[in-house]
C-alpha positions in Angstrom: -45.1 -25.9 -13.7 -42.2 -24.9 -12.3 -41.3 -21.3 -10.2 -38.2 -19.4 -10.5 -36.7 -18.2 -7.3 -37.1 -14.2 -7.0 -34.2 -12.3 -7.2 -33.3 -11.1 -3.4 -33.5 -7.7 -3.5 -30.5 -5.3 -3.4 -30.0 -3.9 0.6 -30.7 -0.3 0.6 -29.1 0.1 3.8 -25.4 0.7 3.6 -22.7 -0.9 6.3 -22.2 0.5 8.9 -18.6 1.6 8.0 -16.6 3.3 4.9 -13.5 4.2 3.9 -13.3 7.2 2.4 -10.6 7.7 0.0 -9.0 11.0 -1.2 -8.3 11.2 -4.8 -7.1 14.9 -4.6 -5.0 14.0 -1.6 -3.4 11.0 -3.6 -3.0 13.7 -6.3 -1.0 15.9 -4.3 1.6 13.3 -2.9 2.3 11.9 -6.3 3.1 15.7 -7.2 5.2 16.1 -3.9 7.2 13.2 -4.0 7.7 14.0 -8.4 9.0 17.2 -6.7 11.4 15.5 -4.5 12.8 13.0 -7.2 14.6 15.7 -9.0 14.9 14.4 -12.6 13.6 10.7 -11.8 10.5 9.5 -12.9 8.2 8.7 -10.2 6.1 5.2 -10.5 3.6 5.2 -7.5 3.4 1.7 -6.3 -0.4 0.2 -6.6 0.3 -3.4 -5.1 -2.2 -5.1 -3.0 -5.3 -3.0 -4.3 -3.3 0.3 -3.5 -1.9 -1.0 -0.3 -5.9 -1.3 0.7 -7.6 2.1 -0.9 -8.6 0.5 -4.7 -6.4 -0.3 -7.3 -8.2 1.0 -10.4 -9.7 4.9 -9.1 -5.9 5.3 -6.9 -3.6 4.4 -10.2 -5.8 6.9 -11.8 -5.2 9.5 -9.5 -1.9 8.7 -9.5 -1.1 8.8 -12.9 -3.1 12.7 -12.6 -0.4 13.4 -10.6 2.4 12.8 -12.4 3.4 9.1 -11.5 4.9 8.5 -15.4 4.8 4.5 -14.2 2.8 2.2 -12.2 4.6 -0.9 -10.3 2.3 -3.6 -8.8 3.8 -6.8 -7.4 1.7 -9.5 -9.4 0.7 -10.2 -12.7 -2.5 -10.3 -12.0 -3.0 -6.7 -10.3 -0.9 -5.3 -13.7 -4.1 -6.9 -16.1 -6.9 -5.6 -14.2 -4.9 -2.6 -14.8 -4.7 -3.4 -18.2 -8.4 -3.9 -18.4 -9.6 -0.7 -17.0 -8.0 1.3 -19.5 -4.0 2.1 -17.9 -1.8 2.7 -21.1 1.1 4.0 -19.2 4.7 2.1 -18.1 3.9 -0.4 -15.7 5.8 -2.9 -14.4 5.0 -6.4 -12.3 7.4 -8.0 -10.6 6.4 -11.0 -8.0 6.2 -13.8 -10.6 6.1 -17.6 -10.0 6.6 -20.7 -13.2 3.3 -20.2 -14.9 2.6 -17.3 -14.8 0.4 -15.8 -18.3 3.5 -14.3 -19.2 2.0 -14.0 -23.0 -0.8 -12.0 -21.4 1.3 -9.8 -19.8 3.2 -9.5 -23.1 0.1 -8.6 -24.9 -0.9 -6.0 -22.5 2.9 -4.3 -22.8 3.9 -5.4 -19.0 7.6 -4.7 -18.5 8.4 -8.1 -16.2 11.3 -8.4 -13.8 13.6 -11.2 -13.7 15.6 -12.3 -11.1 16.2 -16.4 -12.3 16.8 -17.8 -15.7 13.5 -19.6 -15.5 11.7 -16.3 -15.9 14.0 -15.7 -19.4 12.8 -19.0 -20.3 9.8 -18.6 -19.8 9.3 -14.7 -21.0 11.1 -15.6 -24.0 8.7 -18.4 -24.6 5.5 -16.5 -24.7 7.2 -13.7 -26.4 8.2 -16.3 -29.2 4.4 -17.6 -28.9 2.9 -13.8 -29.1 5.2 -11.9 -31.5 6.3 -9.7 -28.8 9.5 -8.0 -27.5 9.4 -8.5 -24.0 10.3 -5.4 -22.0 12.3 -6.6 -18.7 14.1 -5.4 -15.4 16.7 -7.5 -14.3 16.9 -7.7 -10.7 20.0 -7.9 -8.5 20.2 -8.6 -4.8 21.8 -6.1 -3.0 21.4 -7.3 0.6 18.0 -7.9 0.9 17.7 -11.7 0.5 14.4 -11.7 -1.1 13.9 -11.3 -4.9 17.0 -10.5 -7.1 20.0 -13.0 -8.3 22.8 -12.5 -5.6 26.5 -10.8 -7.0 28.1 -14.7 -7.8 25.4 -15.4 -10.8 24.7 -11.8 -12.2 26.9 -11.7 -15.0 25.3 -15.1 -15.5 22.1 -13.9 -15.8 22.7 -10.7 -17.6 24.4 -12.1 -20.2 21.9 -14.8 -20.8 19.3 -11.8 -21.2 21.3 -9.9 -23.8 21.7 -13.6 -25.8 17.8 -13.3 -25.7 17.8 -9.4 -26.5 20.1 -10.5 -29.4 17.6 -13.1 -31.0 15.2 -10.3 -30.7 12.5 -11.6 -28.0 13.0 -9.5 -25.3 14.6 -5.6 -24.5 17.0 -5.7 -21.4 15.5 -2.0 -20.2 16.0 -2.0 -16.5 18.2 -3.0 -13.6 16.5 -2.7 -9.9 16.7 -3.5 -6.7 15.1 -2.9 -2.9 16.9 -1.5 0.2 16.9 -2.8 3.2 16.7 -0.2 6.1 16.0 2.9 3.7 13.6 4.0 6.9 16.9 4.5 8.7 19.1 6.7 6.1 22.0 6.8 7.9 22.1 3.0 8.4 25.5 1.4 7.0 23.8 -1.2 5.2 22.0 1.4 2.4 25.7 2.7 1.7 26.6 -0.8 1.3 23.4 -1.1 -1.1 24.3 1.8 -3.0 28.0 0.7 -4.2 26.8 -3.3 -4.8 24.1 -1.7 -7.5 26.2 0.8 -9.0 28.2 -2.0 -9.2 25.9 -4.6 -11.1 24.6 -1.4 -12.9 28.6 -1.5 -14.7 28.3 -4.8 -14.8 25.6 -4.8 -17.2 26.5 -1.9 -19.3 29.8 -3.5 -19.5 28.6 -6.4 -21.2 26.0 -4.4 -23.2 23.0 -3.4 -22.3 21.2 -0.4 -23.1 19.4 0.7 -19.8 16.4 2.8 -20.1 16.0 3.1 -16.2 17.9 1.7 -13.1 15.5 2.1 -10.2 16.6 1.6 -6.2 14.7 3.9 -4.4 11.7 3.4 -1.9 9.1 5.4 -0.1 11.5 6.4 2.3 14.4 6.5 0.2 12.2 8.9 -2.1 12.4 11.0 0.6 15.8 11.1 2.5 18.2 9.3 0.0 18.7 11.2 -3.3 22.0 9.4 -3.6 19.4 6.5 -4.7 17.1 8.4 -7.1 19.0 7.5 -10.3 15.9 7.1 -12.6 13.1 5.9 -11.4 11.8 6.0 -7.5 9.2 3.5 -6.5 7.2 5.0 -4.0 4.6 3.2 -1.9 3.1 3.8 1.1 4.1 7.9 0.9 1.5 8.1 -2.6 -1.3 7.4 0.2 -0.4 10.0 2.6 1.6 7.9 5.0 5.2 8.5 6.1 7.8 5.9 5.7 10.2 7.6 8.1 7.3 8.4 11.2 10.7 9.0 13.7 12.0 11.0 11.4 8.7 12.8 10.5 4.8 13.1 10.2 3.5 13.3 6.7 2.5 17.3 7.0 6.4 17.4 7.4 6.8 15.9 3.9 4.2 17.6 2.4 1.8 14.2 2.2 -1.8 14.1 3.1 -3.2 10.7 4.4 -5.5 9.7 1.5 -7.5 7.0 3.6 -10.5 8.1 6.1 -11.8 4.7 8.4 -15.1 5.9 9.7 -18.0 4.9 11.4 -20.6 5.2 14.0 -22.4 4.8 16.9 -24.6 2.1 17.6 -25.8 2.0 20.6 -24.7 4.3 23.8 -26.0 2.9 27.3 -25.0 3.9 31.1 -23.5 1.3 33.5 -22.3 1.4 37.0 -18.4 1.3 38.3 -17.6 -1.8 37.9 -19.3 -3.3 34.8 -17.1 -6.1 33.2 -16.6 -4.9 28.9 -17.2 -7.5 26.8 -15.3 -10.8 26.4 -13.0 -12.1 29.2 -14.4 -8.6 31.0 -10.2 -7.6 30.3 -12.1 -4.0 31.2 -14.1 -3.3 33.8 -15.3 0.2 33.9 -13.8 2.7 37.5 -16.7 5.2 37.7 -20.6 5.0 36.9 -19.8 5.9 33.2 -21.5 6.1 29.2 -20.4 3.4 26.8 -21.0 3.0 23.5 -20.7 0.1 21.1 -19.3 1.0 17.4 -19.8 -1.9 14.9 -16.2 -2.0 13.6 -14.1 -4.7 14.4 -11.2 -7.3 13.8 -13.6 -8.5 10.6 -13.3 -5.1 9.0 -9.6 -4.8 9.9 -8.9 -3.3 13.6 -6.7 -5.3 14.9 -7.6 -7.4 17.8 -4.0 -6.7 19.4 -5.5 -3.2 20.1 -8.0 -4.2 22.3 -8.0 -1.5 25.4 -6.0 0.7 23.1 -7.0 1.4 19.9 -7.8 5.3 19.3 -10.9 6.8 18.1 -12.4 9.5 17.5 -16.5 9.9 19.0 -18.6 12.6 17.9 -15.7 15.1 17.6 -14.4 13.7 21.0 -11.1 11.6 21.7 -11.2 8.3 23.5 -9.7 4.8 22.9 -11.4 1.0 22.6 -12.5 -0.4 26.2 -12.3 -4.3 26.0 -11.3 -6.7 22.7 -11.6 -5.7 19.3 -14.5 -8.3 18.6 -14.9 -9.4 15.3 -17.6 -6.9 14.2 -17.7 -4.5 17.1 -15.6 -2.6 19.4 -16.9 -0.6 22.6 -15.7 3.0 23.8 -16.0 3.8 27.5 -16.7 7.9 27.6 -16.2 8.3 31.2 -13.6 11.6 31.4 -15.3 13.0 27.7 -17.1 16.3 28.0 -20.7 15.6 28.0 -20.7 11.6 27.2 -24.3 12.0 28.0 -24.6 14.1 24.6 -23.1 11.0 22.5 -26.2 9.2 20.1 -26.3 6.4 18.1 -25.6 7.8 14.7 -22.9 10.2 16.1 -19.5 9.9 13.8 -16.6 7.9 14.6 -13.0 8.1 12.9 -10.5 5.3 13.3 -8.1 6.7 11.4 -7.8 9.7 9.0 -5.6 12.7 8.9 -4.0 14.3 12.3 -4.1 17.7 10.8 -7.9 17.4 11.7 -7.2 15.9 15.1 -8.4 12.6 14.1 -6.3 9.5 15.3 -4.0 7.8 12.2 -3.1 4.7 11.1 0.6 5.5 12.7 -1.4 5.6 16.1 -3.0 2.4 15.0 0.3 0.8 14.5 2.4 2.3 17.5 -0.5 0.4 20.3 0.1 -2.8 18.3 3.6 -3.0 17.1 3.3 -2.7 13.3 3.4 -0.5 10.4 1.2 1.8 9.2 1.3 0.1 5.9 -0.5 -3.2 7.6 -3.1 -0.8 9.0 -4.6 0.4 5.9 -4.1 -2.9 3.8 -6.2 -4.8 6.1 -9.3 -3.1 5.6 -11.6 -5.6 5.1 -13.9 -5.9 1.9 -16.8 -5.3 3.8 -16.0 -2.0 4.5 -17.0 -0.4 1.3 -14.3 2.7 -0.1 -15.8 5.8 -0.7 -14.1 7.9 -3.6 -13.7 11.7 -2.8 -12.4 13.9 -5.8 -12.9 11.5 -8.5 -12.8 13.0 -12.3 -14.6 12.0 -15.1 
């Protein structure tokens, strides 16, 4: 006789972290940044599980708002779409040889193409599948990442529009990406702007019928209507964050922060002046003080470079990371706080949310380490379970 293993029983006791995510929030940037765009269409940017807040309720949200197209960066990411019901433009555009490009053809994915193996291969599966393929050529402007440089794009276009001819694809887009679109008055985006006005009269020149020529980034959205034309692309701005922080806060362009890091205490303890904080002792505490331990760390996506820096928010009261970020926990020294002594486990803490609140953001996050917000908020980790605020049936 043999026995069947029992089923371990599901944890009824949540992490000790979420991220709480804003639906309404996302709702009312996708409508700010459609105001901005003039008469372009807005596609909000979903890549890399909507830069960290969840790909499926966030292009949702999005598309409540008015985003008339999704964009996500691999094929992949545009067929879970697919799968959880999107029926809207969307378009995928990071593609490598072997790609499921008859998938993608199935599910009405408008592809970009910036070598004539992706023709090849597009036309292939839309041979295999019966389908017109829908694609954006792509043409670098200065970039030097995706897009066929100025020398081979009459090459390529014309190779598409012998496809379009034999009826397996639609040439329906031209695109790029800018360069220092965070600095608008950078030479280099003028520059940008005549090379793809420039392929863009290449490519009507030889024929094609463009449904949408599309340039414009988050930042570009925002400061750079010279690059509207049809579409704008906007990324990090759909989740509250601004592209331009020199320049401006979101509150300044009318963007909420959608994402809310939170956690709480753990543990609070006294120790005398002098105590060494917890590995390599690269703290060591001034005064007889209160810390307490918050079970957040490099694992769930702090960054260990903020160690002694990092800003948080304890029960309501400012303070900053004493020590490394560990892997799963991070320590706050509350010497200088108003009453540390009233601090208790289960007291809130806010690593990053909205600074119209007072709590720290993911700009602060990235200023003490050197980055971007947009690393910040991606690097959530997946233990860190998103909470959905706002959602509609």
């Amino acid at each position: 006789m043999t026995s069947t293993p029992a089923t371990p029983p599901t944890p009824s006791t949540p992490p000790p972290a979420q991220a709480q995510v804003d639906l309404d929030a996302l709702r009312s940037n996708v409508a700010a940044l459609d105001a901005r765009s003039g008469s372009a269409q807005v596609m909000a940017v979903v890549k890399a599980d909507a830069y960290g807040h969840g790909l499926l309720p966030c292009a949702r949200a999005a598309r409540e708002g008015g985003a008339s197209w999704l964009g996500v960066a691999q094929l992949h990411e545009a067929l879970t779409l697919r799968r959880g019901g999107d029926q809207g433009r969307l378009l995928s555009w990071l593609h490598v040889p072997g790609d499921d490009f008859a998938a993608a053809l199935t599910g009405d994915v408008d592809l970009s193409v910036s070598d004539h193996w992706a023709l090849d291969e597009i036309a292939a599966a839309a041979r295999a599948t019966d389908r017109v393929a829908r694609v954006h050529l792509k043409i670098d402007t200065g970039l030097s990442r995706g897009g066929v440089t100025a020398d081979g794009w009459a090459d390529l276009v014309g190779a598409a529009l012998r496809l379009q001819a034999e009826g397996v694809l639609r040439v329906v887009g031209v695109w790029s990406h800018m360069v220092w679109a965070d600095e608008p008055d950078h030479p280099t985006s003028a520059r940008q702007l005549v090379a793809f006005r420039e392929a863009v009269a290449v490519a009507e020149r030889l024929g094609a019928d463009l449904e949408v020529r599309h340039l414009a980034n988050s930042a570009a959205t925002l400061t750079t209507p010279a690059a509207h034309f049809d579409l704008v692309r906007p990324g990090i701005a759909v989740y509250g964050l601004s592209p331009v922080p020199q320049l401006g806060g979101p509150a300044d362009y009318g963007l909420r922060p959608v994402m809310t890091l939170r956690g709480q205490v753990a543990l609070v303890k006294q120790v005398p002046a002098g105590t060494g904080v917890s590995y390599g002792h690269q703290y060591t505490t001034a005064h007889d003080t209160t810390l307490a331990l918050v079970p957040l760390g490099y694992a769930d996506g702090l960054p260990r470079a903020a160690s002694n820096a990092g800003p948080l928010l304890v029960a309501g009261r400012r303070t900053r990371v004493a020590g490394r970020v560990c892997m799963d926990q991070v320590v706050v020294d509350l010497d200088g706080l108003p009453d540390p002594g009233g601090v208790r486990a289960g007291d809130d803490v806010v690593v990053f949310g909205d600074a119209t609140r007072g709590e720290p953001t993911a700009q602060e996050w990235a200023d003490v380490v050197g980055t971007i917000g947009y690393e910040i908020v991606t690097r959530v980790g997946v233990r860190v379970p998103r909470t959905y605020l706002g959602a509609r049936a």
